[in-house]
N, C-alpha and C positions, 0 to 999 in steps of 0.2 A: 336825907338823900343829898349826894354830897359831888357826885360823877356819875358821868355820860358818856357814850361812845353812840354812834350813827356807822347804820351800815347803808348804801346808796346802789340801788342798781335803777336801769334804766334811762330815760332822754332824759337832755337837758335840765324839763322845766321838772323831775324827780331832782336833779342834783343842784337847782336854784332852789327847791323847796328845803330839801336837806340842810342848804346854808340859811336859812328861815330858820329853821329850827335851833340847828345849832348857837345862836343868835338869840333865840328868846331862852334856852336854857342858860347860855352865860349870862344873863339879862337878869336872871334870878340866882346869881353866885353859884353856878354849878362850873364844872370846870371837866377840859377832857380825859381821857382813862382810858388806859386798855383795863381794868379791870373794875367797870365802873360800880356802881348802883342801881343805874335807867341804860336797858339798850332799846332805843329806836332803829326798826329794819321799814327802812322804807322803799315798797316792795316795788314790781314791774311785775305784770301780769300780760304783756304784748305779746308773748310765745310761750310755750309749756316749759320751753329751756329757762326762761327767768323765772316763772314760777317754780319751779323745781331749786333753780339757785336762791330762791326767798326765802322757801322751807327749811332747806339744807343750812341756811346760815341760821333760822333760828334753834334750827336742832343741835348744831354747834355750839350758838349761843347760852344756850340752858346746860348745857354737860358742863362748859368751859364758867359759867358763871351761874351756879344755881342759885345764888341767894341774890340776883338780880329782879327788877322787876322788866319787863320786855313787854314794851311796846310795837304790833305792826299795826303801819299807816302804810299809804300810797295806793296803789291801784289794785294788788290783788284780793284788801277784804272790802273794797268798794262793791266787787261786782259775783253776786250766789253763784260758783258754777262750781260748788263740792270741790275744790281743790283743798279747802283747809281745816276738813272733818276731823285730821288726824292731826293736829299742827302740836297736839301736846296740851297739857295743864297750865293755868294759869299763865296765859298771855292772854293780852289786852288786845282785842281785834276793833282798829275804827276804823269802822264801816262810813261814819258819814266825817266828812273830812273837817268841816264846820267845828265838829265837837274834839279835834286832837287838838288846840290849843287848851281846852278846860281841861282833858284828861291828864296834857302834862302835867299844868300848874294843881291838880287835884294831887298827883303822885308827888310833885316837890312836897306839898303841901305835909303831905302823909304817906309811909309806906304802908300803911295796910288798906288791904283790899283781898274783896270777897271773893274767890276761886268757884268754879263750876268744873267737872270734870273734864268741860274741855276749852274755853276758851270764857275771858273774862271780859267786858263792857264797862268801863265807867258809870257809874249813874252817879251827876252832880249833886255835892249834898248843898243844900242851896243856906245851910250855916253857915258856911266858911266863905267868906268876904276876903277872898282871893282878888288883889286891886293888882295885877302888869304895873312894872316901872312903865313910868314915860309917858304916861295913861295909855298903854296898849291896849286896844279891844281885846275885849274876849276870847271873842273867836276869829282873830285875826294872827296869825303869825308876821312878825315884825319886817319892816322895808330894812333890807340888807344896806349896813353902814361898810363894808368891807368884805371879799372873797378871800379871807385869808389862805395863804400857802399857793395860789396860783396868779398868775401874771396877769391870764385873761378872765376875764367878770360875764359870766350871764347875768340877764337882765328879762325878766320876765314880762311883756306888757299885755299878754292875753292865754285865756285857757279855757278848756271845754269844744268839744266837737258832734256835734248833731249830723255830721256827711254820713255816716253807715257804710263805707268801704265795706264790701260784704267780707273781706278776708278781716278783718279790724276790729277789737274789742274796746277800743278807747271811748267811742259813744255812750260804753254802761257803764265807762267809768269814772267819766269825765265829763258828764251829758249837759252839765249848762255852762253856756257858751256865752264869758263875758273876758271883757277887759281893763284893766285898772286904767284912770283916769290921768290923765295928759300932765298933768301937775305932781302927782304925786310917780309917776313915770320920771319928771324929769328931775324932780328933788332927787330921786334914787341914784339916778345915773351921774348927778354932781356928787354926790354923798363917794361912789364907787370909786369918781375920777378924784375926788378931793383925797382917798384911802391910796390912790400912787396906781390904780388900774389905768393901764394906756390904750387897750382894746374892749372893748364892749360888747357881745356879742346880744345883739336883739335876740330875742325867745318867745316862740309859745308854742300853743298844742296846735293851731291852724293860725300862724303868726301873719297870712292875706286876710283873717277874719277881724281885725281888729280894730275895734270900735263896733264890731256888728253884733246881733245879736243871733245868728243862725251863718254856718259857715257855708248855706248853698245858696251861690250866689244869686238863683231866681228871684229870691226874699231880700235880695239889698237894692237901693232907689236906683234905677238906670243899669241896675246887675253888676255896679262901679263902685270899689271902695278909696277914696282918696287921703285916707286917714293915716293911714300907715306910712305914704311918704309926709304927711305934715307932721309926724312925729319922729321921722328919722331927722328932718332937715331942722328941726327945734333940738333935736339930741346932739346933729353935729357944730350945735353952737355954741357947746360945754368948752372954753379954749382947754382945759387940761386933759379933756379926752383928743386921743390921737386917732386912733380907728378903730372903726363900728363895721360889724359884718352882723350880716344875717342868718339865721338857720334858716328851715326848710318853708319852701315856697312853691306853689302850683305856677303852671305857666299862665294860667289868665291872672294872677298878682302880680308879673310884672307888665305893671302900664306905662303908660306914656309920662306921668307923670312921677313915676318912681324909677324911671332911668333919668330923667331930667335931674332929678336929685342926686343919683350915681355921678354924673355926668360934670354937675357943677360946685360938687364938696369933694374933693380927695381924700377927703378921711372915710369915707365911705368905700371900703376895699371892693376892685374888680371883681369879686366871687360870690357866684348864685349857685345856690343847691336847687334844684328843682328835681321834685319828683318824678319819675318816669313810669317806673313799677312795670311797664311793661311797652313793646314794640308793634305788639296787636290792638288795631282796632275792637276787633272781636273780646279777646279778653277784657280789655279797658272798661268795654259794655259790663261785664259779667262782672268786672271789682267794682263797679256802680263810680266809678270815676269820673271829674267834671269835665273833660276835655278829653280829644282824640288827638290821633298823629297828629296830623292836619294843622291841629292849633298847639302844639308839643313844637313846631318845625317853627311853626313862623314866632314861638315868642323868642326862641333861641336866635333866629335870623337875625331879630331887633337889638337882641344882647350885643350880638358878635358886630352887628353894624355901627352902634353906637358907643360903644364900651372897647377901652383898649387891651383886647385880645385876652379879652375876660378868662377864668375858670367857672368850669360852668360843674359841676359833680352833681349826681343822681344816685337814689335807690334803687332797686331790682329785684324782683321777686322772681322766683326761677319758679318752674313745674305749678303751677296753676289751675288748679281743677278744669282738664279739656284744654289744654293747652299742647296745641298739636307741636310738630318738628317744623311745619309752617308757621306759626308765631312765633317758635323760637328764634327764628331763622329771622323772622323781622326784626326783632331785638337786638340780633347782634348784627343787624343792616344799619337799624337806628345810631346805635351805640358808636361804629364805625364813621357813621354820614357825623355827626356832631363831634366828636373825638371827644368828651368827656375825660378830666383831668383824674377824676375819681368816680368809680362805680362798688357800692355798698352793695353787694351778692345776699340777698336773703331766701335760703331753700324757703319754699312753701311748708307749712306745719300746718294741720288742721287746725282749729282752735276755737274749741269748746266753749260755746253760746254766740256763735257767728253764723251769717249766713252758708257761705263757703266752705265751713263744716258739713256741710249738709248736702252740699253738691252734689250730682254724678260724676263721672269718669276722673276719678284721682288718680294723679300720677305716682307713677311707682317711684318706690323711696332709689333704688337703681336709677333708675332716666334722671330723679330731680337731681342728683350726686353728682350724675357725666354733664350737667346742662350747667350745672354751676363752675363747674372745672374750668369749662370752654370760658366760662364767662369773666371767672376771675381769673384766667390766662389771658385775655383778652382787656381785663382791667388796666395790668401789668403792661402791657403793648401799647395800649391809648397813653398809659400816665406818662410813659417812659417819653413817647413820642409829642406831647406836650409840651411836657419841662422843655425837651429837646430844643427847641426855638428859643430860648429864651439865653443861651450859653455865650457868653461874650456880656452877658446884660446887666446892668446894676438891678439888686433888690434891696428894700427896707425889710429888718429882720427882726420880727420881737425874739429876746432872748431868751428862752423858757429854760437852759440847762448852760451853767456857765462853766468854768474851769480852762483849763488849757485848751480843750477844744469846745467850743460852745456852741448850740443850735437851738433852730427855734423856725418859728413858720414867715413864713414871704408872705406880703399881700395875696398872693394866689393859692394859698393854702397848700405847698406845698413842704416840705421841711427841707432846713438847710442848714448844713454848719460847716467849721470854718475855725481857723486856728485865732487863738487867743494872742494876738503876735506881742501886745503892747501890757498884757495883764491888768487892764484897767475894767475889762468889760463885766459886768455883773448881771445875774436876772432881772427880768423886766428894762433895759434894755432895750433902745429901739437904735440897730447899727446899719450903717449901709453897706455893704458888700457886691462883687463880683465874682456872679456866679459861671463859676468854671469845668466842672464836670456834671454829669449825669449818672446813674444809678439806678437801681432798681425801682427806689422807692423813693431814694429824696435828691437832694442834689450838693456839692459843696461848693466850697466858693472860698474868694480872698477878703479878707477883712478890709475895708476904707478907711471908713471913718464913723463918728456917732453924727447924724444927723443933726 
């Protein structure tokens, strides 16, 4: 076995694992391939739409590559809900995540392995004295030395979710809830800055849970976690990293003492994702969610008071089991009172071994369609009106897409490009510009200078 190819669907902390992998098989001299010998489909099981797109790639995978051996990991054979009765012969289905580091190094090891008519298991033969370069554990996939092919670096420091969002499958899939250690956190993020990455993006599966061991905050000391800004303000002390942004965050994660942090590192970009999911109190109850409007308003309040005219972007879940034309209506009351830079539109999907699968009064596939329309017409209207302020104003611009015309994202997460005037500018990249019109979706500007 000789080649590998990774197919990646799904968040962040699927496409930071993805680069784990890819990383422990060149580790052991494999190299990439469109027409490999090993395909790893590392799945997302978060909607029937990704599960369906997991299947579809391996049933692609096997026609286009029969004498491959096919690996799926990731979320969809974590968790029994009969979606992958029929996935085909001979694939390798790991189920506990623990054991896809032995089953690689078993397949490097060997291409044979025993089929069942419908999906195959590793069983470690405990002969083969398979030793990871580097002394890599076992069952450890390796700390990313580089994100090759992209500018910006995830950077994982926690994962696993115990909250039970009754819409949410991640708890069966992802169900213990820990974090990598402070030290090996920060070796990773010089290893990433040392590889030429200038932005950072902090990551996990409930990235306010971190250092905890249960992400509802009644079970943490004082219902306070203060760990997560003592790990950003140790990360922005990397001098070759330039800026660190965050993924997604509840509004009781940000505290008093993680805008303090915002506040007094500028490498730490103006932009909070914070989950909304919805504008109803009512609903909120029903998603089993840690917070209400109430406390949604005032941690925004604290952003927008203390942070310079931050982007603040959210999730949305439209049509919500018993979700009247009165919540919806709060929703796009909310969305409006906050102006939100970016709003993420997700129709409601049942989703089979959830509570909210089970709910009464679902909404019609009709109503959730026209609710979402409004919603992402309304996206368009905020982002537009956003940017809008900002015209006349200098941004710092990482350069993700170079050439005569080149763009790339602004501190506030929005995209910008900009004529190449001088030909010197290349990816990765970090230019100043002036930004001078507005757009639908991003914005353009005059080129300065490089920082």
């Amino acid at each position: 076995m000789k080649t590998f190819s990774i197919f990646t669907l799904g968040c962040k902390v699927n496409q930071y694992e993805s680069r784990q992998i890819h990383e422990l098989l060149a580790l052991h001299g494999l190299r990439p391939c469109k027409k490999p010998d090993l395909i790893v489909v590392n799945s997302c099981c978060v909607t029937h739409t990704a599960s369906a797109k997991s299947r579809q790639y391996i049933t692609k995978a096997v026609k286009t590559n029969p004498n491959a051996a096919i690996v799926l990991c990731g979320c969809l054979p974590a968790v029994n809900i009969g979606e992958l009765e029929n996935s085909g012969k001979g694939i390798i289905h790991v189920k506990d995540r623990n054991k896809l580091v032995q089953t690689l190094l078993e397949l490097i090891k060997t291409t044979s392995f025993a089929q069942n008519s419908n999906s195959t298991e590793i069983k470690p033969n405990n002969r083969l004295k398979i030793k990871p370069k580097k002394d890599l554990p076992d069952n450890s996939l390796p700390p990313l030395s580089s994100y090759h092919g992209q500018t910006r670096a995830f950077l994982k420091v926690q994962d696993g979710c115990d909250g039970f969002c009754t819409y949410c499958i991640i708890p069966k899939t992802r169900s213990i809830v820990h974090s990598r250690d402070r030290k090996t956190v920060i070796s990773e993020a010089q290893r990433l800055a040392c590889a030429g990455h200038k932005e950072i993006i902090v990551t996990g599966i409930f990235l306010g849970a971190y250092s905890q061991q249960s992400v509802r905050r009644k079970k943490w000391p004082n219902g306070k976690n203060p760990h997560l800004a003592l790990l950003l303000r140790e990360i922005a002390q990397i001098p070759e990293i330039r800026r660190i942004r965050l993924s997604s965050l509840e509004p009781a994660d940000v505290t008093d003492e993680l805008l303090d942090v915002f506040c007094n590192c500028d490498k730490i970009l103006p932009h909070l994702h914070l989950s909304l999911q919805s504008g109803s109190d009512q609903t909120l109850k029903k998603m089993n969610r840690q917070y209400n409007i109430a406390e949604f308003l005032d941690s925004v309040d604290r952003i927008q008071t203390r942070l310079n005219q931050p982007s603040i972007t959210t999730d949305l879940i439209v049509g919500f089991p018993g979700e009247t034309e009165e919540d919806f209506k709060k929703t796009l009351e909310i969305a409006k009172k906050i102006c939100f830079a970016k709003m993420h539109v997700f129709p409601f999907s049942a989703r089979t071994g959830t509570a909210a699968a089970k709910m009464p009064s679902h909404i019609s596939a009709e109503t959730i369609k026209k609710r979402a329309a409004i919603l992402r017409e309304l996206d368009e209207q905020l982002g537009f009106r956003f940017r809008q302020r900002f015209i006349g104003q200098t941004a710092n611009v990482l350069v993700e897409k170079g050439g005569k015309t080149c763009s790339g994202l602004a501190e506030r997460y929005f995209t910008v490009s900009f004529k190449n005037t001088d030909n010197s500018i290349k990816n990765n990249d970090i230019v100043r510009v002036r930004l001078t019109k507005n757009a639908p979706d991003s914005m353009t500007a005059q080129y300065l200078k490089k920082p």
